[in-house]
C-alpha positions as a Python dict, from the first residue, in 0.01 Angstrom:
ca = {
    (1, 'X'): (0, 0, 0),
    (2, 'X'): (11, 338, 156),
    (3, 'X'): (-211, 224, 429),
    (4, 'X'): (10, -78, 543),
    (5, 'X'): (323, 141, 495),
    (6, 'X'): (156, 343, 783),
    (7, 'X'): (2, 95, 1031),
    (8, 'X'): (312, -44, 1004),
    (9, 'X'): (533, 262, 1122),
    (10, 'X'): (256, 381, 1378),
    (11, 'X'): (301, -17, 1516),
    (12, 'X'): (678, 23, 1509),
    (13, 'X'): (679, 335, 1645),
    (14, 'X'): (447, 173, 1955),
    (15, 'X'): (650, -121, 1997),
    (16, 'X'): (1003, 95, 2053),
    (17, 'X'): (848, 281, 2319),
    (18, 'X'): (956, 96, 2677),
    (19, 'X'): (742, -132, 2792),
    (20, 'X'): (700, -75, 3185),
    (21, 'X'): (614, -380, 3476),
    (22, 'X'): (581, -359, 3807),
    (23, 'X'): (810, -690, 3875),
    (24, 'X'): (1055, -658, 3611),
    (25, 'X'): (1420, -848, 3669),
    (26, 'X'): (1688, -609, 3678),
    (27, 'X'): (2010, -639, 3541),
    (28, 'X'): (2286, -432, 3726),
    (29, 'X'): (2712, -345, 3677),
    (30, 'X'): (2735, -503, 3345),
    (31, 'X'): (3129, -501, 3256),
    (32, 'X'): (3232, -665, 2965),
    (33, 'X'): (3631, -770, 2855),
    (34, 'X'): (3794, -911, 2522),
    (35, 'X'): (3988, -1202, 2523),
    (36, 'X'): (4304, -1058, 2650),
    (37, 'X'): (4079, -947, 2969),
    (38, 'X'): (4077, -571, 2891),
    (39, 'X'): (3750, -405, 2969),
    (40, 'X'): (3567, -225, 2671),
    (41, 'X'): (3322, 28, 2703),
    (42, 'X'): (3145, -103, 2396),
    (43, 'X'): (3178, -428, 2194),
    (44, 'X'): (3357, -370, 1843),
    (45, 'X'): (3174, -424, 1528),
    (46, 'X'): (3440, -603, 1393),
    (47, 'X'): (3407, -912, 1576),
    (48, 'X'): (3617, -1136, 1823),
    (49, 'X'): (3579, -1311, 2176),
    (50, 'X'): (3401, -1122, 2438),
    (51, 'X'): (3268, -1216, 2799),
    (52, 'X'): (3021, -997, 2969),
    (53, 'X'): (2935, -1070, 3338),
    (54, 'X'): (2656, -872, 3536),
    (55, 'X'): (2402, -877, 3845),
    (56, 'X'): (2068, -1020, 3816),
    (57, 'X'): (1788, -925, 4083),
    (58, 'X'): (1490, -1126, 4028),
    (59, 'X'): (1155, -1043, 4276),
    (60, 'X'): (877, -1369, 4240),
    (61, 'X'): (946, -1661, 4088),
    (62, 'X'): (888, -1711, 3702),
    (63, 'X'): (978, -1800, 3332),
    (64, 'X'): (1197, -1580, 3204),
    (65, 'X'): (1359, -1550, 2860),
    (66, 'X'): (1738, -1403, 2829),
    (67, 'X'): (1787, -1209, 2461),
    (68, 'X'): (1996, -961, 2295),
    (69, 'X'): (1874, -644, 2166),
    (70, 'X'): (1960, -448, 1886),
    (71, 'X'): (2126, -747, 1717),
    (72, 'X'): (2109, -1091, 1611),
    (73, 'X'): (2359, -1134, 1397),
    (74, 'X'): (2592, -1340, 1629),
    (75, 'X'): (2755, -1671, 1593),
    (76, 'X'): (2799, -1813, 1906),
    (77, 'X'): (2722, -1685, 2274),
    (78, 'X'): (2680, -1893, 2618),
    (79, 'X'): (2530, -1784, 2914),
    (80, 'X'): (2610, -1867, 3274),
    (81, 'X'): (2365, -1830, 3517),
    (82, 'X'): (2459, -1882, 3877),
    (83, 'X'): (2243, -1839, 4202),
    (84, 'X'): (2354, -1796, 4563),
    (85, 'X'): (2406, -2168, 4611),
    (86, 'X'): (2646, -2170, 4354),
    (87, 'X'): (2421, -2342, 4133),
    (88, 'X'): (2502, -2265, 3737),
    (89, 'X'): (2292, -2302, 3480),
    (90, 'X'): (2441, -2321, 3083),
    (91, 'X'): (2251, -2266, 2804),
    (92, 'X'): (2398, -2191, 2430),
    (93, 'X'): (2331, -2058, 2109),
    (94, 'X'): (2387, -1834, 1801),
    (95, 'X'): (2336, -1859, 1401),
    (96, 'X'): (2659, -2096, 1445),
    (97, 'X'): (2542, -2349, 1675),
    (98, 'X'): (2328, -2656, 1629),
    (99, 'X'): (2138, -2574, 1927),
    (100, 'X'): (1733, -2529, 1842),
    (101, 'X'): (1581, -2190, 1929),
    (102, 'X'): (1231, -2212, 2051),
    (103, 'X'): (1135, -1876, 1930),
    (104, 'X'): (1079, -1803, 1585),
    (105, 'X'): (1412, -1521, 1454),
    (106, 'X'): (1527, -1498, 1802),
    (107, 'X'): (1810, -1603, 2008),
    (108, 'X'): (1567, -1612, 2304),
    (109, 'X'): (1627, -1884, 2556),
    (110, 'X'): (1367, -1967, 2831),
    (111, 'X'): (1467, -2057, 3211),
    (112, 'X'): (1268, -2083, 3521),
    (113, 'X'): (1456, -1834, 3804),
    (114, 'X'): (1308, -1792, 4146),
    (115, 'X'): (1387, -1492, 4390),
    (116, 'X'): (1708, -1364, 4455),
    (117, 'X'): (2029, -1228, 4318),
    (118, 'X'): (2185, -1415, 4002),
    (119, 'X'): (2540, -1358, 3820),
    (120, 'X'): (2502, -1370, 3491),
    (121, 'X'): (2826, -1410, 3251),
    (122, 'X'): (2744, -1414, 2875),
    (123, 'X'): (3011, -1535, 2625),
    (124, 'X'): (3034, -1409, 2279),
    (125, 'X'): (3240, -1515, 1975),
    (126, 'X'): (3164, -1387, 1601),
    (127, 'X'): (3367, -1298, 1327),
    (128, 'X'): (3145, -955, 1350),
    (129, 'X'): (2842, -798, 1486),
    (130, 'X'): (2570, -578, 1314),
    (131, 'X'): (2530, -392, 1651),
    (132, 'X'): (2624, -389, 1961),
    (133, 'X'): (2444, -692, 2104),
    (134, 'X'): (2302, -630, 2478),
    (135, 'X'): (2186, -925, 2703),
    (136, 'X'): (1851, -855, 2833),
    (137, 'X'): (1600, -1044, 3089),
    (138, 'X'): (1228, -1029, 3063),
    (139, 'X'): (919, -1216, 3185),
    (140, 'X'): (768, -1477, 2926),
    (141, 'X'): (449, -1366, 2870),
    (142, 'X'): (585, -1006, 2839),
    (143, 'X'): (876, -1140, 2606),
    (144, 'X'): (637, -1301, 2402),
    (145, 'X'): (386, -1014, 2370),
    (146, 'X'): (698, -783, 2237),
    (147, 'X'): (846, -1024, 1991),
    (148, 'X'): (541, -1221, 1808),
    (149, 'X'): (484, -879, 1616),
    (150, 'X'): (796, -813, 1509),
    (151, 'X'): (853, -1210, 1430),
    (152, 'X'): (555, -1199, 1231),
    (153, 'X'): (606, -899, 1052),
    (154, 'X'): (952, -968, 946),
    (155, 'X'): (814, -1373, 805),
    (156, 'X'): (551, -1173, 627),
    (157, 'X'): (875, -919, 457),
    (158, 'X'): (1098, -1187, 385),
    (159, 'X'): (758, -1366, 187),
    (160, 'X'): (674, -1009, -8),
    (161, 'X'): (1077, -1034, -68),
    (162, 'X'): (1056, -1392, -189),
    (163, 'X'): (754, -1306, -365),
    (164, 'X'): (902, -1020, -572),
    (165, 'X'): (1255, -1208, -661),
    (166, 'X'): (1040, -1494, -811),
    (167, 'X'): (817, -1276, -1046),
    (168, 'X'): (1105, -1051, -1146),
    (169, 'X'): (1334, -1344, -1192),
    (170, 'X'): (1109, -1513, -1422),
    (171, 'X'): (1061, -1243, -1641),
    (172, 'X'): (1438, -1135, -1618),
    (173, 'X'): (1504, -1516, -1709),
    (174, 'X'): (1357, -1386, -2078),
    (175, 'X'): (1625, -1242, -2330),
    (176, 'X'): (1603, -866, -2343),
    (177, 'X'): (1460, -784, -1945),
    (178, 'X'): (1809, -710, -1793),
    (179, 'X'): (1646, -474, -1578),
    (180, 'X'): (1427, -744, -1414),
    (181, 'X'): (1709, -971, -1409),
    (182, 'X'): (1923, -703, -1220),
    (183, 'X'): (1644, -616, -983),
    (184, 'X'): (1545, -1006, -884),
    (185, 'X'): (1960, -1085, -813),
    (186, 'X'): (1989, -689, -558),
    (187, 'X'): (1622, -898, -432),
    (188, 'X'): (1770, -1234, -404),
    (189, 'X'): (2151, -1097, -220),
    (190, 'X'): (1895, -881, 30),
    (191, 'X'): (1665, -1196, 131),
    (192, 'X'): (1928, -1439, 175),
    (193, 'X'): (2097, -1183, 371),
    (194, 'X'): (1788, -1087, 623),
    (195, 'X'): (1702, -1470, 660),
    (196, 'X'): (2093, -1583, 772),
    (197, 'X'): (2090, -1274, 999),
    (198, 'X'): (1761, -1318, 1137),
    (199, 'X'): (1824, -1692, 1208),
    (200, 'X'): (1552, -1822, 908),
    (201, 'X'): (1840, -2054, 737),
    (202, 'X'): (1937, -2175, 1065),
    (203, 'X'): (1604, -2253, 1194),
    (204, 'X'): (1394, -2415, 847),
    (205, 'X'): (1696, -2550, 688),
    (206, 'X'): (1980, -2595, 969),
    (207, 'X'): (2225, -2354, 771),
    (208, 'X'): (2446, -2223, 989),
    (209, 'X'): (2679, -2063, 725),
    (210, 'X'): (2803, -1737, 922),
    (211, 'X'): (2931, -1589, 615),
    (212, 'X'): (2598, -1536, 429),
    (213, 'X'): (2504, -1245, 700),
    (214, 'X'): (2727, -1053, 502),
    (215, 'X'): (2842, -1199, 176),
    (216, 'X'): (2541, -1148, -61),
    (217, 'X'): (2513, -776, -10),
    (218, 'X'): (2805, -700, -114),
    (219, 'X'): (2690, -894, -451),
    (220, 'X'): (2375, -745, -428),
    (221, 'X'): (2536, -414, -434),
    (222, 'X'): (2683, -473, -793),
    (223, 'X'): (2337, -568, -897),
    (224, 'X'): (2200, -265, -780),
    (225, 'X'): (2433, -13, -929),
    (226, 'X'): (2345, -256, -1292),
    (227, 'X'): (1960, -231, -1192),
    (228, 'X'): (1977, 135, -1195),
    (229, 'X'): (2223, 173, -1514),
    (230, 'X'): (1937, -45, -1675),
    (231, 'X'): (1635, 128, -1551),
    (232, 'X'): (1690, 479, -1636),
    (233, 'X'): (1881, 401, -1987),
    (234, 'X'): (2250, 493, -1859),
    (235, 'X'): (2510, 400, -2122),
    (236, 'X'): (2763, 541, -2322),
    (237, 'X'): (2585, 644, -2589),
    (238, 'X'): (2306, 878, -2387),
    (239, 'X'): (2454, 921, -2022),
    (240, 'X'): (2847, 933, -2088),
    (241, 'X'): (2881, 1065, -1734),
    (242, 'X'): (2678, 899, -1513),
    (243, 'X'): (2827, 573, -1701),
    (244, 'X'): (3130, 642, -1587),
    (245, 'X'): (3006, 713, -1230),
    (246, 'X'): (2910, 380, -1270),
    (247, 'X'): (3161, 250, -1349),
    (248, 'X'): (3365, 409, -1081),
    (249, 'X'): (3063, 270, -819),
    (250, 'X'): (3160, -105, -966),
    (251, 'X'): (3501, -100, -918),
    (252, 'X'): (3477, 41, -557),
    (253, 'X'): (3220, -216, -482),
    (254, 'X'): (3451, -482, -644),
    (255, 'X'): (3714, -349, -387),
    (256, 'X'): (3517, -388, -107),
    (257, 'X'): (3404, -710, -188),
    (258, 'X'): (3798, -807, -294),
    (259, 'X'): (3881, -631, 107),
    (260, 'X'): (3586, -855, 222),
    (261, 'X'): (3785, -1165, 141),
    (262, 'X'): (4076, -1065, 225),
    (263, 'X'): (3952, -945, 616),
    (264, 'X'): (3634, -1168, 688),
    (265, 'X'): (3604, -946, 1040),
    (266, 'X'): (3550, -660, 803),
    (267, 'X'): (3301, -773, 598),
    (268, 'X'): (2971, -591, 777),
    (269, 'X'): (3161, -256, 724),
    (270, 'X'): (3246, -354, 346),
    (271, 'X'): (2858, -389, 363),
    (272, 'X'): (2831, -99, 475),
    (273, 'X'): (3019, 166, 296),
    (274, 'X'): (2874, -96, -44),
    (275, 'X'): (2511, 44, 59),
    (276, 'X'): (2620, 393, 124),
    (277, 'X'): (2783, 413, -231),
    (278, 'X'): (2488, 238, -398),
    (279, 'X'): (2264, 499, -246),
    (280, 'X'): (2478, 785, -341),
    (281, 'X'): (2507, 637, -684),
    (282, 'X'): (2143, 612, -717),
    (283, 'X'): (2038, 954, -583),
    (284, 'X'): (2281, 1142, -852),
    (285, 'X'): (2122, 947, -1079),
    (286, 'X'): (1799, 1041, -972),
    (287, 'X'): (1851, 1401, -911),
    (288, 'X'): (2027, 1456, -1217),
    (289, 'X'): (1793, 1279, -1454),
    (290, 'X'): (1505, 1397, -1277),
    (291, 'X'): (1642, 1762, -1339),
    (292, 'X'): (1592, 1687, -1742),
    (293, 'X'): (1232, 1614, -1709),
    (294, 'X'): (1278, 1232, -1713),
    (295, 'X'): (970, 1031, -1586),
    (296, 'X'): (1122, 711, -1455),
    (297, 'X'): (1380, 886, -1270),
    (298, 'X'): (1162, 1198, -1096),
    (299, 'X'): (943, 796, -928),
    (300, 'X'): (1258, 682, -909),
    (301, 'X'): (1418, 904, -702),
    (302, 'X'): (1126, 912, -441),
    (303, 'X'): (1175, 545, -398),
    (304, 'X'): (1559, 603, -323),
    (305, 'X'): (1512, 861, -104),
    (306, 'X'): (1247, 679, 112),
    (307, 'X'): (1488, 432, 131),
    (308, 'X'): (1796, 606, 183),
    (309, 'X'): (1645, 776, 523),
    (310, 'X'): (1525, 373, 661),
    (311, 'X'): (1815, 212, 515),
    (312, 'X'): (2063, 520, 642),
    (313, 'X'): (1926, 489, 978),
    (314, 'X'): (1957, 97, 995),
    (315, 'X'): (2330, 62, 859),
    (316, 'X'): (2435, 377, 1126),
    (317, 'X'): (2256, 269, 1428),
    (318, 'X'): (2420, 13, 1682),
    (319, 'X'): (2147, 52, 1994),
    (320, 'X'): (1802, 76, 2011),
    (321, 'X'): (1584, 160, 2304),
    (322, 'X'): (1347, -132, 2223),
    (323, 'X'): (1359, -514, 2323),
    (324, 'X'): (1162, -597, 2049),
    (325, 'X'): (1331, -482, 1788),
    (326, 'X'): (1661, -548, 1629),
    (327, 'X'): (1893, -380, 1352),
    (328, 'X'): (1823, -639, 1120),
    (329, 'X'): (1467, -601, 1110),
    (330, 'X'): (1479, -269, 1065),
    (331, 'X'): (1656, -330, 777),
    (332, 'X'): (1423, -542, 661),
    (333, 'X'): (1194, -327, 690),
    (334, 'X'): (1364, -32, 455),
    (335, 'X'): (1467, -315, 183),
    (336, 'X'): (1110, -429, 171),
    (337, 'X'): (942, -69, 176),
    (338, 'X'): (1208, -38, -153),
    (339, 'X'): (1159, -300, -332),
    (340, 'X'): (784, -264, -318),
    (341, 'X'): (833, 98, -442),
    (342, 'X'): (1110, -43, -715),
    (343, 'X'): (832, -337, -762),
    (344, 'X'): (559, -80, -854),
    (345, 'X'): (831, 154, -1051),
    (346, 'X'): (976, -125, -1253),
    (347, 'X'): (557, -251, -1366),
    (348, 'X'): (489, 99, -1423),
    (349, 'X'): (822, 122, -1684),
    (350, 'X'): (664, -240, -1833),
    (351, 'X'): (353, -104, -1886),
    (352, 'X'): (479, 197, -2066),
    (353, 'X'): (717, 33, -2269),
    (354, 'X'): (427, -219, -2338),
    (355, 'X'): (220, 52, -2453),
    (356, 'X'): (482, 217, -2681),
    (357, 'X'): (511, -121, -2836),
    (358, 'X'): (160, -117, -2899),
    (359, 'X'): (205, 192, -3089),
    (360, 'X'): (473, 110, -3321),
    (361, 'X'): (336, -187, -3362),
    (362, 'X'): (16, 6, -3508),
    (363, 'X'): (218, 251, -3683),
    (364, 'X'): (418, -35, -3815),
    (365, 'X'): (59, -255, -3919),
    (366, 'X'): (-68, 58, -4067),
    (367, 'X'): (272, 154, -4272),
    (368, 'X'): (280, -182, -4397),
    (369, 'X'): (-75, -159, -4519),
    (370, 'X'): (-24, 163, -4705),
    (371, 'X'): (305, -22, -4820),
    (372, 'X'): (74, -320, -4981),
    (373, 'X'): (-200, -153, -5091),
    (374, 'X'): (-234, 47, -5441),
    (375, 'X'): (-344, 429, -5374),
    (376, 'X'): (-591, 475, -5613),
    (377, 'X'): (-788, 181, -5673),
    (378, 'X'): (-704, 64, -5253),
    (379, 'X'): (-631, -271, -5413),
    (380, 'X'): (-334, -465, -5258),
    (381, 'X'): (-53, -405, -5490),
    (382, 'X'): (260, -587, -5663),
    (383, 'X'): (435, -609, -5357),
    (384, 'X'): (124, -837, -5159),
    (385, 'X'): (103, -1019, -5440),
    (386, 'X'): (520, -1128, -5394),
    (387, 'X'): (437, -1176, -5024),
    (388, 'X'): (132, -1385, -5111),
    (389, 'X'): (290, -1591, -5348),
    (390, 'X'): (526, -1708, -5076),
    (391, 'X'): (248, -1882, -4930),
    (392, 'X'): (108, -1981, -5274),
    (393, 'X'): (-196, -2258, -5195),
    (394, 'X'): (-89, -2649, -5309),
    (395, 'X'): (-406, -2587, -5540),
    (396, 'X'): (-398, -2254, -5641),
    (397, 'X'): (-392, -2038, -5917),
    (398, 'X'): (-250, -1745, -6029),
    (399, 'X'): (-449, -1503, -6319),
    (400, 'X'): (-242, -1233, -6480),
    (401, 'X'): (-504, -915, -6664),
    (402, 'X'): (-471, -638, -6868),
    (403, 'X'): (-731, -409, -6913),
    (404, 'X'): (-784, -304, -7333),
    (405, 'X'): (-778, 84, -7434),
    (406, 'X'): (-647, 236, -7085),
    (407, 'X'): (-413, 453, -7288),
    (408, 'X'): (-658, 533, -7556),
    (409, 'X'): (-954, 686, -7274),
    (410, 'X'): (-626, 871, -7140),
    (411, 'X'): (-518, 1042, -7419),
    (412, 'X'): (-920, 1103, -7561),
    (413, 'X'): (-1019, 1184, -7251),
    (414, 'X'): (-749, 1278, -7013),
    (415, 'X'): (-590, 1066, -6679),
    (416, 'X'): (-913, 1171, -6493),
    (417, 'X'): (-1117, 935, -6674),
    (418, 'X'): (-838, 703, -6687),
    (419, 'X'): (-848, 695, -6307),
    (420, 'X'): (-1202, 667, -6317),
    (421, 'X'): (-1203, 362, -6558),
    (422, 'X'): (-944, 199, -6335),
    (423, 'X'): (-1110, 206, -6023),
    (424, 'X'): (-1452, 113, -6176),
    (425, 'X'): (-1279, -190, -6270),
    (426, 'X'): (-1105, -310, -5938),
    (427, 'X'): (-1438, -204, -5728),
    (428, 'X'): (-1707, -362, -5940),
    (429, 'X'): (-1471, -709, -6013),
    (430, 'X'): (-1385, -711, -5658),
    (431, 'X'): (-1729, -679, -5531),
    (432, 'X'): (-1800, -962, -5779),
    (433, 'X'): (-1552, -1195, -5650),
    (434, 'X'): (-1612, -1226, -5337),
    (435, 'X'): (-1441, -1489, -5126),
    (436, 'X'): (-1373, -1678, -5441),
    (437, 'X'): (-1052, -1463, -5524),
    (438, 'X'): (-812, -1185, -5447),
    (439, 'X'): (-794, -878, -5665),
    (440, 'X'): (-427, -709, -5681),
    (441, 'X'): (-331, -440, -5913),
    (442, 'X'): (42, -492, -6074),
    (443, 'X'): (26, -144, -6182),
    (444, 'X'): (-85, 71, -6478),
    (445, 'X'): (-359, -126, -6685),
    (446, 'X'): (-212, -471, -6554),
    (447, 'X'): (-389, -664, -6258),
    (448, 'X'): (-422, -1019, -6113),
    (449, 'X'): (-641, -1277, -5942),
    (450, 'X'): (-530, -1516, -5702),
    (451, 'X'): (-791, -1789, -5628),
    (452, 'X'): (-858, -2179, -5602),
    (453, 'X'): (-844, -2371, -5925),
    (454, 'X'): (-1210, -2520, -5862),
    (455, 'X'): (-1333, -2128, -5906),
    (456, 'X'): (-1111, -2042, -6202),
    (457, 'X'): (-1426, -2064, -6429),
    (458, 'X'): (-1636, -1847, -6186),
    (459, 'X'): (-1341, -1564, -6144),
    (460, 'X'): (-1373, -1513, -6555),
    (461, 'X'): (-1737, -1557, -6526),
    (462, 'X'): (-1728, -1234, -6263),
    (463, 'X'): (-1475, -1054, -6536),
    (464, 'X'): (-1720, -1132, -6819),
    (465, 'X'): (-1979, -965, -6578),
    (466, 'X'): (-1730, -642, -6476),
    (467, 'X'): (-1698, -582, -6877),
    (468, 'X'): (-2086, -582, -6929),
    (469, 'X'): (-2085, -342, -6618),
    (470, 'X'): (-1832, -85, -6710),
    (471, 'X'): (-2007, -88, -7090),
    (472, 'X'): (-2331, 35, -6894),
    (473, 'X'): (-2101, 303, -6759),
    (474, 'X'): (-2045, 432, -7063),
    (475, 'X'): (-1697, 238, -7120),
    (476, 'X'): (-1822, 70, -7460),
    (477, 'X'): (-1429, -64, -7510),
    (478, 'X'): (-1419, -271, -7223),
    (479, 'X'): (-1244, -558, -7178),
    (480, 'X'): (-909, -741, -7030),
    (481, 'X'): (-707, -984, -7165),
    (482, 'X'): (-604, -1299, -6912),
    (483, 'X'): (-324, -1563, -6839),
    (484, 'X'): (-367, -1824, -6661),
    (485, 'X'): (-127, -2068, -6471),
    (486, 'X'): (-181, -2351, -6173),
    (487, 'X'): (9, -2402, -5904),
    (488, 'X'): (144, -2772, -6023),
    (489, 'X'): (297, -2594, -6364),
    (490, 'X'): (621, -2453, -6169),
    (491, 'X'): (800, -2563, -5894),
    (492, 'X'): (845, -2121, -5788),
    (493, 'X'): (670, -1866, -5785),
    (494, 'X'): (856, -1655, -6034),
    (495, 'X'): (870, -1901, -6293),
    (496, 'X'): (471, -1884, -6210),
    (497, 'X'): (455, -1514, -6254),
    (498, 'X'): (612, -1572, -6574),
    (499, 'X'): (406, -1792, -6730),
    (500, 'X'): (99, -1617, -6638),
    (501, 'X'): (259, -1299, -6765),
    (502, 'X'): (346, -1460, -7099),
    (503, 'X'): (-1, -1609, -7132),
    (504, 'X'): (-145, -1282, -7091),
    (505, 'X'): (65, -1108, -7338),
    (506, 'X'): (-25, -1430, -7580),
    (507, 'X'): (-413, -1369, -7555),
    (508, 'X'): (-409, -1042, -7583),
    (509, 'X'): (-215, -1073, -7928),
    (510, 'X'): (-481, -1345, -8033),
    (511, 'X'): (-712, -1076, -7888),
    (512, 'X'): (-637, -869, -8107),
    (513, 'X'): (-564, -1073, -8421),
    (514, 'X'): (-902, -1139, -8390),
    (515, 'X'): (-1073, -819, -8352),
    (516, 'X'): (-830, -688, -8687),
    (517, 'X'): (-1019, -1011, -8878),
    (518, 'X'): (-1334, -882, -8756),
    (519, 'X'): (-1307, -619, -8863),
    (520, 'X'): (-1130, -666, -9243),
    (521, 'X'): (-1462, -864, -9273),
    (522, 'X'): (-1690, -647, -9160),
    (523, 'X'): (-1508, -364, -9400),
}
């Protein structure tokens, strides 16, 4: 990117410099008068009737193409050629008129002049001009040589314009990117803007709506000063101050676009003093933010700045020294050198706030794990088994345990062995079941199995197995007492839960009824 950015000056800086020829036409004594026939040094800005009437010395016979330079933001003009026979030649144009323009973004019009002395009266009408526009004669082949450049480089802008306002406005079409959405509508005012002034509209879709040389910046204005709130987090809350900047930067832009209306001749210089406040806005923003270490805003600010020096120099200048050139696309120019710089600012800001998402999501994944899992046997806990029973299986079922003596190797042999006896339990009946079932621990000496009804037999077979296990261990007392409930026996899960848990508490009682009889007989 660096390496176009500077090809492209070094080729803008070549094409400025005056191009010299040997046979060049001359133009001589141009006067020019409004319509009340009072000469003017220099056509206003703010628009009106104008005719402009010089000498024109030709040498050899040749085509020739008559321009403007430093503008093309003109609605209608008409130029009158006449030789020494009194012969006149008309030919018409502007972003106005339905007449076709054979050159691409120019209002260059071709006409064969042999040797002598022409006079050559221009007429202008517009409701305002960008810059002062300057009739200017030049040989074909040299006319063509100057201007395919800088036609072709301002098509390729206006695509990487286009280019960026569709990408940003589809992700700004998404709830929550107001920032992209802000950035693809200052885009979409600056690119409707260039192509109306530059003749696009008028020339691929026979627009000739004067008004939208003007008109959309102002709108684009209000999306910049939102764009910016957006990108570097001003609001109320964090940046009282430069909120209320912002706020002030709205309602002046709202003026000038309310002035705009109400004066249409003004409009340009609404346009104007809308991008001078915009840039102000932006670089206190920038400078003040990047002053407290923020990231966005220290990138940020380069990008205004860069654009502040092209875009300064485009809205103040009315002539340039070049044929080739004109105010417009040097506007271009600094609108497309920013938004590529916003472009890569605005996926750099994505990519970090894609990345902190990342994170919280972890730290979020890994909080909720240590929320659903049991600490000392690393069994999920009561509160998985709620959020599993939500999705309880059609064919499921549900087994409610209860380990026997828990409190009696605690109070023997202290909550060490307890512990011990515990998480021999869940690791050895865990290990045993496999895929076949889930292993949760309720708390204290209560647990549960969640598993298909088709391996209910083989989940008691595996606790069977656990007790003969833990009795090698040295736990001779081993054993759990079980409930167990289907899925079809409740239409919810806590009336599920509850018949498990009574089931439990039933077997264990029959448990140990039958252990007590065992035992009276055995005495």
């Amino acid at each position: 990117m660096q390496r176009f950015l500077f090809w492209m000056l070094i080729a803008l800086w070549v094409s400025l410099m005056p191009q010299a020829s040997a046979a060049a036409p001359t133009l001589l004594g141009t006067t020019c008068m409004n319509s009340k026939g009072v000469i003017v040094a220099s056509i206003p800005l703010q628009g009106g009737k104008f005719v402009c009437q010089s000498v024109l010395r030709i040498s050899h016979a040749n085509q020739y193409v008559i321009d403007f330079k430093n503008t093309s933001t003109i609605a209608h003009f008409q130029h009158e050629i006449t030789d020494s026979n009194q012969q006149t030649s008309i030919i018409k144009g502007g972003l106005s008129s339905p007449e076709s323009d054979p050159f691409m973004l120019r209002h260059g019009r071709i006409i064969h002049l042999t040797p002598g002395t022409y006079r050559l009266i221009t007429w202008l009408q517009s409701p305002y001009y960008l810059a002062q526009p300057e009739v200017f004669v030049s040989e074909l082949a040299s006319y063509q040589q100057q201007v395919n450049f800088t036609s072709a480089t301002s098509l390729l802008l206006l695509g990487v314009l286009l280019g960026i306002f569709t990408y940003y406005a589809a992700i700004g079409a998404a709830p929550g990117h107001a920032t992209e959405r802000m950035y693809a509508l200052f885009i979409l005012g600056n690119l409707v803007f260039q192509s109306a002034a530059l003749g696009a509209f008028k020339q691929l879709f026979e627009w000739h709506w004067f008004y939208l040389t003007s008109l959309p910046i102002l709108f684009s204005n209000l999306a910049y000063v939102s764009f910016v709130c957006h990108l570097l987090g001003i609001n109320p809350l964090h940046h009282p101050k430069l909120y209320h900047l912002s706020l002030l930067a709205r309602t002046a832009l709202l003026a000038l676009l309310v002035t705009a209306m109400i004066f249409p001749n003004w409009m340009l210089e609404m346009d104007r003093f809308g991008v001078a406040i915009f840039l102000t806005f932006g670089l206190i923003c920038g400078i003040r933010l990047s002053l407290k270490k923020h990231r966005i805003a220290q990138l940020y600010l380069i990008a205004i700045t860069v654009f502040g020096v092209l875009g300064g120099l485009s809205i103040t200048a009315e002539r340039l020294t070049s044929n080739a050139w004109t105010i417009e696309q040097l506007g271009l120019i600094a609108v497309a050198v920013e938004a590529i710089m916003l472009s890569l600012l605005v996926a750099f800001q994505i990519n970090r706030l894609h990345k902190e998402k990342e994170h919280m999501l972890a730290e979020l994944q890994s909080t909720r794990s240590l929320a659903m899992t049991d600490r000392l046997t690393e069994m999920p806990n009561r509160h998985a088994l709620e959020n599993q029973m939500l999705q309880f299986p059609e064919h499921g079922c549900l087994m409610f345990l209860d380990m026997d003596n828990l409190k009696y190797v605690n109070d023997h042999f202290g909550h060490e062995a307890g512990d011990h006896l515990l998480k021999s339990f869940s690791q050895i009946l865990s290990k045993k079941l496999d895929i076949h079932g889930q292993l949760y621990r309720l708390g204290g000496d209560e647990f549960a199995i969640v598993c298909h009804e088709d391996d209910v037999e083989w989940c008691q077979h595996q606790l069977e197995y656990t007790h003969l296990q833990m009795q090698k261990e040295g736990f001779v007392s081993a054993g759990a007492s079980m409930g167990v409930v289907f899925a079809h026996e409740a239409s919810n899960t806590e009336e599920l839960m509850r018949i498990a848990d009574k089931r439990m508490y039933a077997n264990k009682r029959s448990r140990k009824n039958r252990k007590e009889m065992i035992q009276v007989l055995a005495n």
